[in-house]
N, C-alpha and C positions, 0 to 999 in steps of 0.2 A: 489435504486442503488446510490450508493457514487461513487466520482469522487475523485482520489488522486492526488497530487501536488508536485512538488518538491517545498520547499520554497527559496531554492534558486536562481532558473532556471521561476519557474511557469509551467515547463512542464507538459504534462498530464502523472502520470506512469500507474495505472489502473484503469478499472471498478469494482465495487468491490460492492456484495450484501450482505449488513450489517444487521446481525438480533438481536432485542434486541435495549434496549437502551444503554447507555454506550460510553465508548471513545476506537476509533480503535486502541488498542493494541497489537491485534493478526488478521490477514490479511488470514485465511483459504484457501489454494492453490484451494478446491474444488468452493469456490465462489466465485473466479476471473474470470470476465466473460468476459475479453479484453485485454493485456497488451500495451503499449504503449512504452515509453521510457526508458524501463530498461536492465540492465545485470546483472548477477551475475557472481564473480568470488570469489572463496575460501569462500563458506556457506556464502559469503555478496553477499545485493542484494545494486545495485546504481542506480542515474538514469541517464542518460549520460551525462548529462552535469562533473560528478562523486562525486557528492555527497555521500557518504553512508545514506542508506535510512533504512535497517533492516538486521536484519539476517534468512539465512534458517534453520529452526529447524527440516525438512523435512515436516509434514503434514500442518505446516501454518508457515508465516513471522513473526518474533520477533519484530515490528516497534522500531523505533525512534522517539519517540514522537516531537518532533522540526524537524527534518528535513522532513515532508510533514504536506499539510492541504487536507480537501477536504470539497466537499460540494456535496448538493443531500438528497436524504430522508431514514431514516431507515427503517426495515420492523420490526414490534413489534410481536414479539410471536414468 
């Protein structure tokens, strides 16, 4: 499980079950398993402090790659 950030803020936005290696680009709506400090308005997702964080593309988030970090362990396979 990955832990996302607002880099702004440091806020927690979600839990997030990352499979594969690779860098969080695409954020899967079915394996977010918490959310935290977010909203969306107009297909943007932010996180309150209101940074924009990604876009909704419907079945998963388009990230921003700068505006969050997270940390935590992938799951490989």
């Amino acid at each position: 499980m990955l832990v996302l950030r607002c880099t702004a803020c440091k806020r927690k936005l979600w839990r997030y079950d990352k499979v594969g290696p690779g860098e969080v680009l695409r954020c899967h709506k079915t394996r977010i398993d918490k959310f935290y400090n977010v909203f969306e308005r107009e297909k943007r997702i932010f996180c309150s402090c209101g940074r924009k964080i990604g876009i909704d593309k419907g079945s998963y988030f388009k990230m921003i790659a700068k505006a969050f970090t997270y940390r935590g362990t992938k799951r490989n396979g």
